[in-house]
N, C-alpha and C positions, 0 to 999 in steps of 0.2 A: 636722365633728368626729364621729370614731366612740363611739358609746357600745355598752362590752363589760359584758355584763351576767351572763357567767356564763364559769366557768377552761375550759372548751371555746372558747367563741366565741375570746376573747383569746387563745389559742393558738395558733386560726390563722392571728389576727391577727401575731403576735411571726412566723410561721413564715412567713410573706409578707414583710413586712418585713426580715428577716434575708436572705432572700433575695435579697432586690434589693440587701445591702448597704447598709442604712440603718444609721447609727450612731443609736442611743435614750437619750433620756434623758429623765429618770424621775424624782416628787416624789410621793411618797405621801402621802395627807392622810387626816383622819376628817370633812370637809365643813364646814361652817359659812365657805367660805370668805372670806377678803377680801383686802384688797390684798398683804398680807405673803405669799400664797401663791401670787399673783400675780408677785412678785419672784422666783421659783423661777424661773417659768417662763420668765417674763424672762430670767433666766441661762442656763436650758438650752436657750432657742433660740440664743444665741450659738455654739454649741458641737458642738450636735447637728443631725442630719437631720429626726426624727420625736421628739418629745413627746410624754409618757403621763405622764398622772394618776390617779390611785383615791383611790377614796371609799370609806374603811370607818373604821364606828368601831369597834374593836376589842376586843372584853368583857373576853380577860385581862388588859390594864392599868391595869384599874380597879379601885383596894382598896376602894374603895366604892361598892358598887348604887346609892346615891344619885345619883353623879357623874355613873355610866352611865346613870341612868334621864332626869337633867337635860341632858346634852351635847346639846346643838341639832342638831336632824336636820329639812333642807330639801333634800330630794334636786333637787328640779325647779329649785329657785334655784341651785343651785351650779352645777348643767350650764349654766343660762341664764350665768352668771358665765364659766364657762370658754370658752363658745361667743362671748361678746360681749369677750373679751379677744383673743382671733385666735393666743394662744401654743401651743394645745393639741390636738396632731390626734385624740387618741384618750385615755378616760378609763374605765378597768377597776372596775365597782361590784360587788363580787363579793358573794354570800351568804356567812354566816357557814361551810358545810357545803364552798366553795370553799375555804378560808382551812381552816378544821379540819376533816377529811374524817369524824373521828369524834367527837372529843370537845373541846369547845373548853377547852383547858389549855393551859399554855408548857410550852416545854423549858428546863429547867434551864442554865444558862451560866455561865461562869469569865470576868469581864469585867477580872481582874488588877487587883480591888480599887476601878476606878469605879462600881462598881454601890451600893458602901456608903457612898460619901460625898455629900451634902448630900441630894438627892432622896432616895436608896435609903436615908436613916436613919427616915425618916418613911413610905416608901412602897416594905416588903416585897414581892418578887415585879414588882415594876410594872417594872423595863427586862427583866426575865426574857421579860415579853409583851412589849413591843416587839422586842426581839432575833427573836422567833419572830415576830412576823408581819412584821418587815421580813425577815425571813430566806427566808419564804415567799414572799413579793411579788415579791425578787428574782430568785428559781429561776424563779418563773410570768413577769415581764415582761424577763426577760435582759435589764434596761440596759447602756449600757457605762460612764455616766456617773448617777448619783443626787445630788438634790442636799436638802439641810436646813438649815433655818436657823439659824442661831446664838443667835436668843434661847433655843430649848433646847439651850444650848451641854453640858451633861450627855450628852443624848441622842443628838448628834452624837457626840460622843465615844466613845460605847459604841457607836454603827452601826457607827464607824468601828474600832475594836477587833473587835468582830464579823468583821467582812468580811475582816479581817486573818487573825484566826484560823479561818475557815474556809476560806480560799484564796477568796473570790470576785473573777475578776475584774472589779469594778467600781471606780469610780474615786467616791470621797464627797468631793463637794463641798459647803463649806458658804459658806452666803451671811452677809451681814451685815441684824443687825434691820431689819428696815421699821417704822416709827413715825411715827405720826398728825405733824399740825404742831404738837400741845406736846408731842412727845416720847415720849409713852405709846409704846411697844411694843404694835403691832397683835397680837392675839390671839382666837382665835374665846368667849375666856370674858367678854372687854369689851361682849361683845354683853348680858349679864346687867346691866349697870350703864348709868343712865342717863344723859341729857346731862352734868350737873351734876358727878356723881360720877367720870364720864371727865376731865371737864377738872381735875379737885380732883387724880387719880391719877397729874397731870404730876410731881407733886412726887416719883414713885420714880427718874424722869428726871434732875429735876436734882439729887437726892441724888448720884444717880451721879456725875454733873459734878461734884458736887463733891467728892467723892472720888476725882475723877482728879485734883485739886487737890492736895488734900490728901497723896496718897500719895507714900513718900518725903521727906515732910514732916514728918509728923509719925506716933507710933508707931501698929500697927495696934490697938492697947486701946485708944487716944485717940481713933479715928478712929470705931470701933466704939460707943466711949459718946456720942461726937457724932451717928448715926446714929438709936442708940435716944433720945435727946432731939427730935431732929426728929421721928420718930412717935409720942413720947408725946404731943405736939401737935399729934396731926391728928383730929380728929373723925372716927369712923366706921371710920379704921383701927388694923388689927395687925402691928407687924412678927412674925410669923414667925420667921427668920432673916435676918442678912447677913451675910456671911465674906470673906474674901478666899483665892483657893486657887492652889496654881502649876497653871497650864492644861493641863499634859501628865499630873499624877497627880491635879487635883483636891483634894488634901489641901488640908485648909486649913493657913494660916501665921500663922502672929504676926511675923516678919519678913522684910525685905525682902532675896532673896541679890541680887546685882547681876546673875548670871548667867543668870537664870530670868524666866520668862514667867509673870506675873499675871493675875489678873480677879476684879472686885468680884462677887458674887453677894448678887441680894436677894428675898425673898419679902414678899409684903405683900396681908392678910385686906381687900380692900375691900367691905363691907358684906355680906360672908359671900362675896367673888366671892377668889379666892386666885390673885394676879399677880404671873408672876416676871419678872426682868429681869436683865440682866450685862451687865456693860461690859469691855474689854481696858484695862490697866491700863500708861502704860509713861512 
């Protein structure tokens, strides 16, 4: 596995590779890997020639220094992770001055209104940076194929509006969650909580379950106050939020049209670690 360690080297790299006609595909990450990121690549070996990964944690999509200052950075573990997976031929760890040549700031974006609902109501500015430095990633590593996962099914959304509205041709692919065996949704923030507390945080899982239960069922106020009853009974956590939104605008709904595409959205404080999860609704 190649490790590219600065927007020169990787260039030669993309310009070699393009060359011989390799089709790429591409799963950007901020490191702390594990399995769930592992399932990218899983997919984009299916599909692709050559496989590219990067590691960058990215400053402008953090509304808080704190977040940024705590997000776990193991640069030597994650190579060793990528290299002992056999999915990854080359992984791009660029310096911040690669990614922002002068000032590390976003560029402003028109995401047609995903950008303000559920995440973006609490977290100003935050897909503004993502947008720009997926935007970035994409011009430096020309994939033809990128793929993201659906537990930030938000984020997906807005790559994928992005790419639309700037003409990129690449192709967003999104995968489905990876989740431990009680269900948790694998996340590099579970690494903050320990045994006891991960296996306690299955219960956002089977909320969900049962909410795919319930829906259709009975009303979304109904469903909603049965939600927040389940977390005022958990030791340790906070719901946050949970909503239910149609999947193509994100809005949230109070009812069910027949015609439209669903999904449970939920947030939950576990012992100050904040885990989201969503489920398709049908």
């Amino acid at each position: 596995m190649e490790v590219l360690k600065s927007r020169k080297i990787l260039q030669d790299f993309i310009e070699r590779q393009k060359e011989m006609g390799k089709k790429i595909g591409f799963a950007p990450t901020m490191g702390a890997l594990h399995d769930g990121h592992l399932s990218l690549y899983s997919e984009a070996r299916k599909e692709n020639d050559l496989i590219v990964s990067s590691i960058f944690v990215n400053p402008t999509q953090f509304n808080n220094p704190e977040d940024l200052e705590k997000y776990p950075r193991d640069i030597n573990r994650d190579i060793a992770i990528l290299e002992r997976s056999g999915l990854v031929d080359a992984v791009y760890i660029p310096e911040v001055h690669d990614i922002y040549p002068e000032k590390a700031e976003s560029t402003r974006y028109d995401f047609d209104g995903l950008e303000d609902e559920m995440e973006g109501k609490s977290r100003p500015g935050h897909f503004d940076g993502v947008g720009t430095v997926v935007e970035e990633l994409f011009r430096q590593v020309k994939p033809d194929n990128a793929y993201f996962g659906e537990k930030d099914f938000q984020q997906l959304a807005i790559i994928r509006k992005m790419t639309q509205k700037k003409n990129l041709p690449i192709n967003i692919k999104g995968v489905p969650i990876y989740r431990a065996e009680n269900g948790l949704a694998l996340s590099s923030r579970n690494q903050r909580l320990d045994k006891d507390r991960r296996e306690a945080s299955k219960i956002i899982y089977e909320t969900l379950i049962k909410v795919k239960e319930w829906f259709r069922v009975i009303t979304v106020p109904e469903i909603k106050e049965r939600i927040q009853d389940i977390f005022d009974h958990q030791r340790g956590m906070q719901l946050e939020y949970f909503l239910i939104a149609d999947e193509k605008t994100l809005k949230e709904t109070d009812f069910f049209y027949k015609d439209r595409k669903f999904r449970a959205f939920i947030v939950v404080v576990v012992d100050g670690v904040r885990l989201i999860d969503n489920m398709h609704l049908d």
